[in-house]
C-alpha positions as CSV (number, residue, x, y, z in Angstrom):
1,X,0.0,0.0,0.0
2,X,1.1,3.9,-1.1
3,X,0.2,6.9,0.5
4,X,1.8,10.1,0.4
5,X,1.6,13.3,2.1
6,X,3.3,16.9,2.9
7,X,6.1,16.7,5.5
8,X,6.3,20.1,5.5
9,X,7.9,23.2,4.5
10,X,11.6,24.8,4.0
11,X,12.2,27.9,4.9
12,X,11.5,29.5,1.2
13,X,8.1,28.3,1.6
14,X,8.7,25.2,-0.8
15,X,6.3,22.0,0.2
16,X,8.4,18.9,0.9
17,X,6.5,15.2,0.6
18,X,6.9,12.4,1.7
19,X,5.8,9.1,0.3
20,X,5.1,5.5,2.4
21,X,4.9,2.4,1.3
22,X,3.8,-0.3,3.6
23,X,3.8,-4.4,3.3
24,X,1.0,-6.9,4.8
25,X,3.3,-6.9,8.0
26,X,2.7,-3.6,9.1
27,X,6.4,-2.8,8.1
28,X,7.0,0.4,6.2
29,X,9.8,3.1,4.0
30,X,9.3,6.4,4.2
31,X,10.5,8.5,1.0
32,X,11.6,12.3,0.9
33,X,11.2,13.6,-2.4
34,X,14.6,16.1,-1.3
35,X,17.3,13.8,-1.8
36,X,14.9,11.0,-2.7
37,X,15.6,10.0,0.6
38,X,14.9,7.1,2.6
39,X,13.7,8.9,6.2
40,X,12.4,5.8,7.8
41,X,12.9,2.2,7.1
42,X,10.8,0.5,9.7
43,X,11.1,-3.1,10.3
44,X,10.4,-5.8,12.5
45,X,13.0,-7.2,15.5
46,X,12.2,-11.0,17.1
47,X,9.3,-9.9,19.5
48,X,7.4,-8.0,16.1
49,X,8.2,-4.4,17.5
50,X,8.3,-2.0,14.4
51,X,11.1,0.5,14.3
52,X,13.5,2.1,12.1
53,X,17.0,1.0,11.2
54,X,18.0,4.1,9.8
55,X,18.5,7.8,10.3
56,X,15.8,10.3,9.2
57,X,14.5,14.1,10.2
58,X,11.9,15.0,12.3
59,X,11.0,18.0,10.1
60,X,12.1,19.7,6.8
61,X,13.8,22.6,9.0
62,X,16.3,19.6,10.4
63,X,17.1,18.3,6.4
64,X,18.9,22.2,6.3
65,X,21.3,21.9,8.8
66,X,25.2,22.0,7.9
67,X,26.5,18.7,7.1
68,X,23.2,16.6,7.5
69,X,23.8,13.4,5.5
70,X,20.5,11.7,5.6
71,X,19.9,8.4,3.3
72,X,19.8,9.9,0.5
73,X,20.9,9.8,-3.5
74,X,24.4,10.5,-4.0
75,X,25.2,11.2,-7.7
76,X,25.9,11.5,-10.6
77,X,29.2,10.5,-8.9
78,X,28.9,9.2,-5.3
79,X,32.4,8.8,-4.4
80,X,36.2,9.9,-4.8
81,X,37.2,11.9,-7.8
82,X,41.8,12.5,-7.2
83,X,42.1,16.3,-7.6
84,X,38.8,16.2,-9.5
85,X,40.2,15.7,-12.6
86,X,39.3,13.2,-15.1
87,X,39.6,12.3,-18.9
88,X,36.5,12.0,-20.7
89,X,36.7,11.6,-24.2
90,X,40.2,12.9,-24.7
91,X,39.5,15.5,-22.5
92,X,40.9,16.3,-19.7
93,X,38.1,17.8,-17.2
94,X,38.4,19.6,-13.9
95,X,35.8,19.3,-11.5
96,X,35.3,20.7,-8.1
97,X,37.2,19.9,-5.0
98,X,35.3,19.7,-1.5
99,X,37.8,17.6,0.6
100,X,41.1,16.8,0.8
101,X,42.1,18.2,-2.8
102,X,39.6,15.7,-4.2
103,X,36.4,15.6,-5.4
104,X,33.5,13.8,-3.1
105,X,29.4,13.1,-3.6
106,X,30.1,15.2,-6.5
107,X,29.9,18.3,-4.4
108,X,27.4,21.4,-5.5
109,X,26.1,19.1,-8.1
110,X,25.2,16.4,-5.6
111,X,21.8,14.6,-6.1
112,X,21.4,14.7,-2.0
113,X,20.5,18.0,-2.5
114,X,18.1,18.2,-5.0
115,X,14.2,17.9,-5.6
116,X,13.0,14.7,-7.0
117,X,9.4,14.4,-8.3
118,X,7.5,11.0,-7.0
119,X,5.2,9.0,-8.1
120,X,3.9,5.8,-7.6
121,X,5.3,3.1,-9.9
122,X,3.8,0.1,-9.1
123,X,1.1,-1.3,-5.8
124,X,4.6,-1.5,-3.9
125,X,7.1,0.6,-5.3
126,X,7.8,4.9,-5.9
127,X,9.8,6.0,-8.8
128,X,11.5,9.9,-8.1
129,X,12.7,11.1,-11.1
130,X,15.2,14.4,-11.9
131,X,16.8,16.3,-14.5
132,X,20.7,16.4,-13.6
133,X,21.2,19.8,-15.6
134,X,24.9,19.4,-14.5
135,X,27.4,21.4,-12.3
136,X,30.7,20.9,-10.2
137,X,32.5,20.4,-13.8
138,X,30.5,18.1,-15.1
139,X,28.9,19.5,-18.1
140,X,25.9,16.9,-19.3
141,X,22.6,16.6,-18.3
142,X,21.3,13.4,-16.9
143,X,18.2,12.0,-16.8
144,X,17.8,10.5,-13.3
145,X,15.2,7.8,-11.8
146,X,15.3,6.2,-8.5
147,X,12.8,3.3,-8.0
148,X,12.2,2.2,-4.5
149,X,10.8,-1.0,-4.2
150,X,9.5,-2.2,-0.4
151,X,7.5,-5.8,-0.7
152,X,6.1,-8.5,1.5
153,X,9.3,-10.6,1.6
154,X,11.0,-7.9,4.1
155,X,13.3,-6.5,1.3
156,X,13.7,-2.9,0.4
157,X,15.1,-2.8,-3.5
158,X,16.9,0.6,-4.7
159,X,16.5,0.2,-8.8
160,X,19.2,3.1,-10.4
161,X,18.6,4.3,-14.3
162,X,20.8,7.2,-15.7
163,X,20.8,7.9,-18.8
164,X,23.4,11.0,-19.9
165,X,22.9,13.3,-22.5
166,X,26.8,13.6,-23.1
167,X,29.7,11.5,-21.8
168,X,30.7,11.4,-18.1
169,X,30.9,9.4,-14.9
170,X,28.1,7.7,-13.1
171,X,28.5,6.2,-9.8
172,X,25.5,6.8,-7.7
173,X,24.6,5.5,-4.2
174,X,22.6,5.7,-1.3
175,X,24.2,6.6,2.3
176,X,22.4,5.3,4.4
177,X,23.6,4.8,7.6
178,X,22.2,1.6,9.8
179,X,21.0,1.0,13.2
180,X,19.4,-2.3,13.8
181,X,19.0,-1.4,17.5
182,X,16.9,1.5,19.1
183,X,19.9,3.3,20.9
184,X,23.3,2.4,21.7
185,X,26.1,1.8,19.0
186,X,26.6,-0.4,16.6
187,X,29.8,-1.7,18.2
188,X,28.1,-5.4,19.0
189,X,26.7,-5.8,15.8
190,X,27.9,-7.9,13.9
191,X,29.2,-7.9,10.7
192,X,30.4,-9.8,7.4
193,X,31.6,-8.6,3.9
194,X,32.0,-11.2,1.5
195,X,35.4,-10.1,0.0
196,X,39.0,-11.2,-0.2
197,X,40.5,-8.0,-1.8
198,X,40.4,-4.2,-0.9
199,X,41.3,-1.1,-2.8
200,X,44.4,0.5,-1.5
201,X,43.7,4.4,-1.0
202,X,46.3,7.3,-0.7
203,X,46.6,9.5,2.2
204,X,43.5,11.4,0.6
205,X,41.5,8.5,0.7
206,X,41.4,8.0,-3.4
207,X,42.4,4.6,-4.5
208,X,45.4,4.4,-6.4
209,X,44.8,0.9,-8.7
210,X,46.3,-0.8,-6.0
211,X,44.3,-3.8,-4.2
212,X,45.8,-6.1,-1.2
213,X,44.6,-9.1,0.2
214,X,42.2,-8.6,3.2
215,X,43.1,-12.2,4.8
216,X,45.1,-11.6,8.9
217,X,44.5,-8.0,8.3
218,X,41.8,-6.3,10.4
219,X,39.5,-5.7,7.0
220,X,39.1,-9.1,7.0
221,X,35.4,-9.8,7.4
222,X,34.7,-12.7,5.6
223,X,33.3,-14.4,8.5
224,X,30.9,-12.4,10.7
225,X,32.9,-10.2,13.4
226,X,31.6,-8.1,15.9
227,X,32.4,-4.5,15.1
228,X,33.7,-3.5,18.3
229,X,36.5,-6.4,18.3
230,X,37.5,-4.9,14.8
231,X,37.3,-1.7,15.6
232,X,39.9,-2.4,18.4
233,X,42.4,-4.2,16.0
234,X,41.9,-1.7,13.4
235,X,43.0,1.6,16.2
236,X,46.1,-1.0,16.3
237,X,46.8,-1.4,12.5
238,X,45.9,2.2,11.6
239,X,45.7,4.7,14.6
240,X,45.4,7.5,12.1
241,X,42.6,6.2,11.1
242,X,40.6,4.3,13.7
243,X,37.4,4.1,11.6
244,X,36.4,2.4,8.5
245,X,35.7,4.1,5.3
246,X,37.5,1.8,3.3
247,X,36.2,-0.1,-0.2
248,X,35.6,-3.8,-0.2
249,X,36.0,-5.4,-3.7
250,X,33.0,-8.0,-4.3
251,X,33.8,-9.2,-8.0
252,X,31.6,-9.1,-11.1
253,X,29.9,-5.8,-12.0
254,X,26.4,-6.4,-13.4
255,X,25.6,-9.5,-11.4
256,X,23.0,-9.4,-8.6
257,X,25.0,-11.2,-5.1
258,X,25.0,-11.2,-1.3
259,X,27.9,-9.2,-0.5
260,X,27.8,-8.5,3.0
261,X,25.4,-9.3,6.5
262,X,24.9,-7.0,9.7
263,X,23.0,-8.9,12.8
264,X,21.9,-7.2,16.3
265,X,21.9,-10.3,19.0
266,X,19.9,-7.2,20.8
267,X,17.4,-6.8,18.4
268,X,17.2,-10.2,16.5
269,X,17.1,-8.1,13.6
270,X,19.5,-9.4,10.5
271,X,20.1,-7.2,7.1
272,X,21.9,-8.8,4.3
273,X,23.0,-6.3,1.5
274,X,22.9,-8.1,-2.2
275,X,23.8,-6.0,-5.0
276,X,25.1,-6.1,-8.8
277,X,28.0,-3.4,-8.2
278,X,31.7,-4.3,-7.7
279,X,32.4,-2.3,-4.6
280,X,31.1,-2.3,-1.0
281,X,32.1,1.1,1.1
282,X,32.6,0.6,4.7
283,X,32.0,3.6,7.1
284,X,31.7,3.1,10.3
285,X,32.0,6.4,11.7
286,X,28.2,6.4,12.5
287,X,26.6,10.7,11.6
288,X,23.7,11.9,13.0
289,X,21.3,14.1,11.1
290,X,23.0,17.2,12.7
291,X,25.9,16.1,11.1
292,X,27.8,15.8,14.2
293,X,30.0,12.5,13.9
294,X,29.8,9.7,16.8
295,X,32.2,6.7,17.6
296,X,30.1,4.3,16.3
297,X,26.6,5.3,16.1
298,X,25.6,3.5,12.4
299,X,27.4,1.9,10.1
300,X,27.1,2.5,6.0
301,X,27.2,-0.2,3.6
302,X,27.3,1.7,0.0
303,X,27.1,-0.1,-3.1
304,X,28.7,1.4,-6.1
305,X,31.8,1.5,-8.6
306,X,34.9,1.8,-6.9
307,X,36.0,5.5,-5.9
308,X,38.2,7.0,-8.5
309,X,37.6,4.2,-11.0
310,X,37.3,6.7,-13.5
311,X,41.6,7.2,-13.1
312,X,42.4,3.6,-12.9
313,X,41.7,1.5,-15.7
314,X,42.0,-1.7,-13.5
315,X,38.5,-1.3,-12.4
316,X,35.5,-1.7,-13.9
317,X,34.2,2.1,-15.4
318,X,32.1,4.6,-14.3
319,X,32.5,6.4,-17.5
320,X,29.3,6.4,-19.8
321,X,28.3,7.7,-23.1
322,X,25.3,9.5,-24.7
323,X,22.4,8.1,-24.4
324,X,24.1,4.4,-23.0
325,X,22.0,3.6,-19.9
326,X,23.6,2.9,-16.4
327,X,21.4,0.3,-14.7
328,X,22.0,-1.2,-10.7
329,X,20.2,-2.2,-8.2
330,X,21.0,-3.0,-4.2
331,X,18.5,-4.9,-2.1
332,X,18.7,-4.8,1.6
333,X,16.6,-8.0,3.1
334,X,15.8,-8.1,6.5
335,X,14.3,-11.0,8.7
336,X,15.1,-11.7,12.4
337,X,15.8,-14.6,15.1
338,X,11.6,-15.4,14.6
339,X,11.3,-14.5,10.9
340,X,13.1,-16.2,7.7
């Protein structure tokens, strides 16, 4: 079942709304049309209480605030550009730079940030589409459509189609950041990426082409782990960095698999994360809607190409040409200790 409704109102007077979709268990996603943003995914734990997993505003007023980072649409390019600078049919473009030197979430240009128009696409699923008219150096306009898909099976589908009007990079995700408990961190969850290789990344965070094996290092998540213990190695390994935001390699582009599981023992709850992209970010650095930053308050589990693919050939491309359709889709599928 659909519904929609206003939210309410930004401070120039433009009407935000928000869309619901809800399945025969009372469970339910709430969609902002800013951002086309998930502000609610509400699901059940083992004794059938309903609550979300992720972050979301209380009003449109809160979705303003400096460095909010909801989970919403990053695009056209939702990761790390080096320097911002990138060939594109011969020629060499510059692009903006908002951190480190490098481009990120394709800064002014990003889709977070933007109005999406909704509409219902099918009994159990909202499409929000947008014109990408360009900006931040990138100088094509994209046509943009998000399909959110929530169904009776406990699975929440994200459905990507792009399709640019001249050549450029596409690389879209959403950042969501997850929760399965009520309060608390995310420090006993547990975890599991199913990958044997990372990409290695400068000082700046951009991958370099590199990859290394994740096996007796503390990326090594192939089994599940509880966060916490990993977290604690990794402070070892990498006290410069004590937090992930590091890119998990998961093979074949273009073919749907399970890449990675996150369990609360608290909750019962259990979301496994299947998707057709080659890449799995890692952030656990949990953000609240304030965009103040927490030890570990949620954890993201992004699904797109690898950051800065589009300057190192050994990955699978980002780079797309007129009219030549990007396609992905993630599914995150939840059941719990009671439910299969």
């Amino acid at each position: 079942m659909i519904s929609e409704r206003v939210f309410g109102a930004f401070p120039n007077g433009k009407l935000l709304r928000i869309w619901t979709i809800r399945n025969c268990y009372g469970e339910s996603v709430d969609l902002l049309e800013y951002g086309a943003s998930i502000n609610a995914l509400n699901v059940m734990d083992r004794e059938r209480k309903v609550e979300s997993v992720v972050y979301g505003a209380q009003s449109a007023e809160q979705l303003c605030l400096p460095g909010a980072r909801r989970a919403a649409i990053m695009g056209r390019c939702g990761n790390r550009i080096k320097s911002g600078k990138c060939v594109l049919d011969g020629r060499e473009v510059q692009l903006e730079t908002n951190e480190k030197g490098n481009l990120i979430h394709s800064g002014s240009a990003n889709y977070a940030d933007k109005f999406f128009k909704g509409e219902k696409a099918s009994e159990n699923s909202v499409s929000f589409t947008y014109l990408d008219p360009g900006g931040a150096g990138f100088d094509s306009e994209v046509d943009v459509r998000i399909i959110y898909t929530f169904d009776d099976e406990h699975g929440l589908a994200i459905s990507y189609e792009l399709i640019p009007h001249g050549t450029t990079v596409l690389s879209p995700t959403n950042h969501a950041y997850f929760h399965l408990d009520s309060s608390g961190t995310v420090l006993d969850h547990k975890l599991m990426i199913r990958a044997e290789k990372m990409a290695f990344k400068d000082e700046t965070g951009c991958p370099t082409g590199e990859v290394f094996e994740v096996k007796g290092t503390p990326f090594d998540l192939a089994n599940s782990y509880r966060i916490g213990d990993k977290v604690e190695e990794l402070k070892r390994y990498r006290p410069s960095s004590p937090f992930y935001d590091d890119y998990y390699l998961v093979e074949r582009c273009g073919e749907m698999k399970e890449v990675a599981e996150l369990y609360s023992s608290v909750s019962g709850r259990k979301m496994k994360v299947e998707t057709d992209m080659p890449c799995v970010i890692l952030f656990s650095r949990g953000r609240k809607i304030d965009g103040a930053f927490t030890e570990a308050d949620a954890v993201c589990l992004e699904t797109q190409f690898v950051p800065n693919a589009v300057n190192c050939p050994q990955f699978d491309s980002p780079v797309f040409h007129k009219g030549e359709v990007f396609r992905s889709k993630t599914v995150y599928r939840f059941s719990t200790d009671m439910i299969s």
